[in-house]
C-alpha positions in Angstrom: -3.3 15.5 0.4 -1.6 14.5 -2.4 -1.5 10.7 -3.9 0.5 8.8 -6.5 -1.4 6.0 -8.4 0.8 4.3 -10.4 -0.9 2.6 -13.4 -0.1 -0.3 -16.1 -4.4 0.2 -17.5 -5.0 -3.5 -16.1 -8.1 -4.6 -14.1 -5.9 -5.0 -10.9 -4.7 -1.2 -11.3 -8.2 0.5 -12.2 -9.7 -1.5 -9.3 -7.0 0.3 -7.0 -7.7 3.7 -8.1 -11.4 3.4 -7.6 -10.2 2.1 -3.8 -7.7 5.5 -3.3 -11.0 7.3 -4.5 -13.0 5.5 -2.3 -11.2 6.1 0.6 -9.5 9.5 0.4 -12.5 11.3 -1.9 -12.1 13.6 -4.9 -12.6 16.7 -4.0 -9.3 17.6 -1.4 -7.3 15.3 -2.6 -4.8 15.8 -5.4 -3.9 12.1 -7.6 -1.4 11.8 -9.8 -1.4 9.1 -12.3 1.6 7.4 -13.4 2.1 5.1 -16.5 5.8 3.8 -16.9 6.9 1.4 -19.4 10.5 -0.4 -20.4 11.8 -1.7 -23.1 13.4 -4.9 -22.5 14.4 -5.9 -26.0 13.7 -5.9 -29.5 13.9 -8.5 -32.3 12.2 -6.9 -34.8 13.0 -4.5 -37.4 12.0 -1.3 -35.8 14.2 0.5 -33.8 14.4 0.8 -30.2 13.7 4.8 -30.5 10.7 4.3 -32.9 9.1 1.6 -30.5 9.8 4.1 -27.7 7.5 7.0 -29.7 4.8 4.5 -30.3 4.9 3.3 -26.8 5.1 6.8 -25.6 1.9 7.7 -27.6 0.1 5.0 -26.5 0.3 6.1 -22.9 -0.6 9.1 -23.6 -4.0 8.0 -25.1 -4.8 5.8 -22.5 -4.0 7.9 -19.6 -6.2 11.0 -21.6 -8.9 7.9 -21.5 -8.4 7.0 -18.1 -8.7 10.9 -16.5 -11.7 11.2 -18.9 -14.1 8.6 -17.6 -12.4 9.3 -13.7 -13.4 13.0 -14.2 -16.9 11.7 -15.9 -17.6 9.6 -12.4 -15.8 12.3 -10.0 -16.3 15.8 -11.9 -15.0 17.4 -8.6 -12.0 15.5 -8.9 -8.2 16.8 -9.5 -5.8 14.7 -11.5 -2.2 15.2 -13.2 -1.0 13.0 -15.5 2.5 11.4 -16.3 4.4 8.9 -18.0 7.6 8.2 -18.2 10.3 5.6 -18.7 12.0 3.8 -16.6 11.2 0.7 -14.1 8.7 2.4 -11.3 10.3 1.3 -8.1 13.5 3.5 -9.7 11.6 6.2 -10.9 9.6 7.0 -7.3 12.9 6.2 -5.5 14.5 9.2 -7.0 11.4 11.3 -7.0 10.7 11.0 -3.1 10.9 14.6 -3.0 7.2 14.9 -4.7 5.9 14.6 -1.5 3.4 12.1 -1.7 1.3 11.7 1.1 0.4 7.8 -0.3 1.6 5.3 -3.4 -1.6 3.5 -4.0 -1.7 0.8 -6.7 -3.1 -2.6 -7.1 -1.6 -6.9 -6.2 -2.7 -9.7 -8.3 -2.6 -11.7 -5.2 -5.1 -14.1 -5.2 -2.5 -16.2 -2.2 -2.8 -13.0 -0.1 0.5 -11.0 1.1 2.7 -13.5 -0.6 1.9 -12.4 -4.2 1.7 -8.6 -3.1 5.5 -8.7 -1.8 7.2 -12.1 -4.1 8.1 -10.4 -7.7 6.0 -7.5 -8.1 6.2 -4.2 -8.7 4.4 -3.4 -5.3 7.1 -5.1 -3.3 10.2 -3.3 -5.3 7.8 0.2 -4.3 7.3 -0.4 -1.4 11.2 -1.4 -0.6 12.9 1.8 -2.5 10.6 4.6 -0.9 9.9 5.6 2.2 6.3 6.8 1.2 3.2 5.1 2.6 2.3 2.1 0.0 -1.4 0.8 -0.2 -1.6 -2.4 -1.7 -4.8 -3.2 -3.2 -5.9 -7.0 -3.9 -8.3 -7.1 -7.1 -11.0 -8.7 -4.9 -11.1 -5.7 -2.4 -14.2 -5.1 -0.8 -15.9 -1.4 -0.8 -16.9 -1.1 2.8 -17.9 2.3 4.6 -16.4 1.4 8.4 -13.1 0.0 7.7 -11.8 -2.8 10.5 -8.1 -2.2 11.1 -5.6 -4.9 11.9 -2.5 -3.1 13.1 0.0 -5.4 14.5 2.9 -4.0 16.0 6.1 -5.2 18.4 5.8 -4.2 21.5 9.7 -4.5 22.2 10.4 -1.9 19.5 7.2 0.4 19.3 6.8 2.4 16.1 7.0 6.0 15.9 4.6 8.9 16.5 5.4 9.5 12.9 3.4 5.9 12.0 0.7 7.1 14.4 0.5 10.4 12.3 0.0 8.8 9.0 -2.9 6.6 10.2 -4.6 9.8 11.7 -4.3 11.7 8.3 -6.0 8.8 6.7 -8.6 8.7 9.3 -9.3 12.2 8.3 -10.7 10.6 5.0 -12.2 7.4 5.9 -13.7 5.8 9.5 -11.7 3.0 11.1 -12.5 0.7 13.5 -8.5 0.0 15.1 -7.3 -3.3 16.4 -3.8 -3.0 17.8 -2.6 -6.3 17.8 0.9 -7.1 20.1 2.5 -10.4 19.2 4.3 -11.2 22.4 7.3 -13.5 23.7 8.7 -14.0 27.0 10.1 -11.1 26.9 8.1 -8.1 29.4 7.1 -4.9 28.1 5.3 -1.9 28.8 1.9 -1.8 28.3 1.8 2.0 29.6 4.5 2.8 26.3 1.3 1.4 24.2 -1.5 3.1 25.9 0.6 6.5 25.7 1.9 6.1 21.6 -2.0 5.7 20.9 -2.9 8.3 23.2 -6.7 10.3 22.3 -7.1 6.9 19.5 -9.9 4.9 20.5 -8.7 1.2 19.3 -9.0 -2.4 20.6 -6.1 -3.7 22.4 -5.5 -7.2 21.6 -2.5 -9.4 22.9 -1.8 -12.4 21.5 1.3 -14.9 22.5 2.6 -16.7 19.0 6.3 -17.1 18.2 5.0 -17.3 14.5 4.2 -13.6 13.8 2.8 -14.5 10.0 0.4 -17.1 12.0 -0.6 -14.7 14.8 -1.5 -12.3 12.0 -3.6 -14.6 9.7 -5.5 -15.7 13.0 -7.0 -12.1 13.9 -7.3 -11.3 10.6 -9.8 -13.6 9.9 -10.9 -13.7 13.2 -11.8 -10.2 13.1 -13.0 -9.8 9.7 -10.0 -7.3 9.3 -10.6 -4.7 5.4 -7.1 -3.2 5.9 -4.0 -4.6 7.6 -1.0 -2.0 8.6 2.0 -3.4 9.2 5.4 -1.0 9.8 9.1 -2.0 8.3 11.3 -1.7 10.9 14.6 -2.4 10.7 16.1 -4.8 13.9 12.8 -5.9 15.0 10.9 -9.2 14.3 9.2 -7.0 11.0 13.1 -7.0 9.2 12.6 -10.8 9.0 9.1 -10.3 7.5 10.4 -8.1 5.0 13.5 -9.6 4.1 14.7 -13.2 5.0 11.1 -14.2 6.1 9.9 -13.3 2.7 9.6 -17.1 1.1 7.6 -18.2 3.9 4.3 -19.0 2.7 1.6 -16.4 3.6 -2.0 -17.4 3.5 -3.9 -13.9 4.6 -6.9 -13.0 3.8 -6.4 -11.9 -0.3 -9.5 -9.3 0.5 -7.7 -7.0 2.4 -6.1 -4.5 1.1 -1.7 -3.8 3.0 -0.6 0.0 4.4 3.2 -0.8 4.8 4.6 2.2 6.5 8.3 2.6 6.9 9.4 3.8 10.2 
């Protein structure tokens, strides 16, 4: 297993790594930490490469800092360490051949999903790669059984290669799965579901809501969901959600933490 944790040394970030650690361990799993840093623009006297050097020294100290007192909590754990310049979502979309197994890093969001995906750096991630994002809210909960919201379309089911990537993680951590099928009046079938979550045990919930950000929030706090999946897929209800969709105002739960696989 091998997991990219992309770091700017703020509260929200550190709380995301202790998540990833939480979740996946530290003893089979390798992380990588990432710093990256821009220059925007300068209007002082010191030049564009000199600021560059500093900056590049300072992430280098604070990434040496960070692996020390990870290592000094998790001595069994293996880390690599990296910065580099450049905006982030560029800089993992032309490195996709790293094969990461996960991109873990942290939201601000204190309005749920709308501050993870509206102008952040988790939203341009999670749009330029095709490696599984977890989004972690600052005021994520720690909690051993994990209660898993995973809505999906039943008109255009998501691949076994999805299915795959939540087994790999349920190698590290328990989940209790909720499947959630927003339906219209269109008919669909069931059998398709049963057969793509074949040997999972999960909750089957169906659920009738035109309004598939509503539907969501409901069983989400309904349920007491910890970690929400959702799967962009392009000509389905989700492409909405992830593109034109994306101004609507979301109200979930700002606890739970987003998988957003891309299928």
């Amino acid at each position: 297993m091998k997991i990219l944790l992309p770091t700017d040394f703020s509260e929200n970030s550190l709380k995301s790594i202790d998540y990833a650690i939480f979740i996946f361990g530290d003893k089979e799993v390798q992380y990588h930490l990432l710093h990256t840093f821009e220059i925007i623009s300068t209007r002082t006297s010191v030049g564009i490469g000199e600021l560059k050097s500093e900056m590049e020294k300072q992430a280098d100290e604070h990434l040496v800092k960070l692996a020390n007192e990870l290592i000094k909590k998790h001595p069994q754990i293996k880390l690599s360490l990296e910065y580099k310049y450049g905006a982030l979502s560029d800089l993992i979309h032309q490195n996709q051949k790293e094969d990461y197994d996960f991109i873990v890093m942290g939201t601000k969001g204190s309005s749920g999903l709308k501050e993870v995906f509206l102008g952040s750096n988790t939203w341009d991630v999670i749009a330029n790669t095709n490696i599984p994002v977890l989004s972690v809210p600052q005021m994520v909960d720690f909690k051993q059984d994990i209660k898993l919201l995973f809505a999906i379309d039943p008109y255009n089911l998501p691949s076994k290669k999805v299915i795959e990537i939540l087994l790999k993680m349920e190698e590290y951590t328990s989940f209790d799965i909720n499947i959630l099928v927003i339906k219209n009046n269109g008919d669909f079938k069931l059998n398709e579901i049963n057969e793509l979550f074949k040997g999972i045990r999960f909750n089957l919930i169906m659920a009738e809501n035109e309004d598939v950000e509503e539907a969501i929030e409901i069983y989400q706090q309904k349920k007491h969901i910890d970690l929400l999946v959702m799967v962009n897929q392009k000509r389905s209800f989700w492409e909405n959600l992830f593109h034109n969709s994306i101004t609507k105002k979301l109200t979930f739960h700002s606890k739970s933490p987003l998988l957003t696989i891309k299928d």
